[in-house]
N, C-alpha and C positions, 0 to 999 in steps of 0.2 A: 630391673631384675638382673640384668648381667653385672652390672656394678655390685650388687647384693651377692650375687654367686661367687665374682670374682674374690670376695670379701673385702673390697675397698670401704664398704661402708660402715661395716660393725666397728671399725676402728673410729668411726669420723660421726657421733653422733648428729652435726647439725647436717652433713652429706644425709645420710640414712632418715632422716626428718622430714627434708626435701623430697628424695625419691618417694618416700608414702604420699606425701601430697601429688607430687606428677603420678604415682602410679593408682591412689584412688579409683578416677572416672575412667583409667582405662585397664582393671583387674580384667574386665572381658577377655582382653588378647593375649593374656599369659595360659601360658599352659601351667596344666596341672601340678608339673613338678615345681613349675618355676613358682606358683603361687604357696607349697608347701615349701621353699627355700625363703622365700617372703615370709611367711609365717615363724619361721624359725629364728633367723634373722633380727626381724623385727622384735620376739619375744625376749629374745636374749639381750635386747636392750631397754627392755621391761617399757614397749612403746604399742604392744599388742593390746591396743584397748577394743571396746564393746564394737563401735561403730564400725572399726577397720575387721575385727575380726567377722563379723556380719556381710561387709563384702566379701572379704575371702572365702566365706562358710558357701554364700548364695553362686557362687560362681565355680566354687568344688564341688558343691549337689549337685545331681542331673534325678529330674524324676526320670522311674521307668513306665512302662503302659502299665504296670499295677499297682500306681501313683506312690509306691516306697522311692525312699530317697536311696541315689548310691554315688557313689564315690567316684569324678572322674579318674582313670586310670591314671595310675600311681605306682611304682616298685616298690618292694620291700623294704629298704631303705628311705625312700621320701612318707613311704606308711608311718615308721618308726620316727623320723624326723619330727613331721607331722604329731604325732602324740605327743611328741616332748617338749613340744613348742604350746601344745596345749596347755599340760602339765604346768609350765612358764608361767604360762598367763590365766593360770585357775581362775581367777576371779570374771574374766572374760569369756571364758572356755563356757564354765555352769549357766552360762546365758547362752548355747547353743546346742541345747539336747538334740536337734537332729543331727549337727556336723559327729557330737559323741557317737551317736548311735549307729551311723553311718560307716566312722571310721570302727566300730567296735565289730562291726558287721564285717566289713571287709579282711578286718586281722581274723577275723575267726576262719572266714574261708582260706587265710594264706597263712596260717600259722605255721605249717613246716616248711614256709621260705625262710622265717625266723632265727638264727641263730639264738640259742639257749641264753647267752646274754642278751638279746634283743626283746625276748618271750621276758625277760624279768624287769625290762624298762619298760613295758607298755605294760605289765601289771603294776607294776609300784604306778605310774603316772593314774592307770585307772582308778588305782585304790586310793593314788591322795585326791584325784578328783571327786571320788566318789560317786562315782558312775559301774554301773552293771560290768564287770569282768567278763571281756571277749574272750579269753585263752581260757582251755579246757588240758584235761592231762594229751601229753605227747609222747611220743618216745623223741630221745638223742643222745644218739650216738652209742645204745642199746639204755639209757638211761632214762628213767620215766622224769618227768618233768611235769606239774602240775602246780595250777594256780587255781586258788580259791579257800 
């Protein structure tokens, strides 16, 4: 994961091939951000298939005691990451309606951490997903901003 952050590896396809293998059996010990850096990373070397993104999804849901699935904590920016990396990997992504539903949940509650460009990349990502649109009208910066 530090090699992935540092971005040694997006340059180094067979490095960044390696690391998914060591870091498979132990997604458990990454935190949250680091596994949305993963995710990203990983997508953007079109290597975010079914299986790996199924680890990443089971290990960023945390049920709550009224067994809805939610997001371990995440910034506004690893949220946004996070969507784009989905985006990335569409075809992997639409095999994980809870991680969507999850993350859709979560941007909706933190949509005014959002910068106005950030609000338009997690809707374009939702709409080419085709998944329910989380963002609703806001205001910024006295300007209404609405998706849907």
């Amino acid at each position: 994961a530090r090699a992935v952050q540092a971005g040694r590896a997006e340059s180094d396809p067979r490095l960044l091939t390696e690391l998914i293998a060591a870091a498979r059996p132990q997604l458990h010990c990454f935190s949250a951000g680091e596994l949305a850096t993963l995710a990203w990373s990983v997508s953007k070397a079109s290597l975010l298939e079914p299986s790996l993104l199924g680890g990443l999804s089971a290990q960023l849901l945390a049920e709550q005691p009224d067994g809805t699935l939610r997001l371990r904590e995440l910034d506004s920016g690893e949220l946004v990451m996070l969507t784009m990396a989905l985006r990335i990997a569409r075809r992997s992504a639409r095999g994980q309606p809870e991680l969507l539903d999850a993350l859709g949940d979560e941007l909706a509650l933190r949509q005014t951490e959002l910068t106005s460009r950030e609000r338009r990349m997690v809707a374009s990502a939702f709409a080419y997903l085709g998944h329910e649109q989380p963002l609703h009208a806001v205001q910024d910066s006295g300007e209404e901003f609405f998706v849907g």
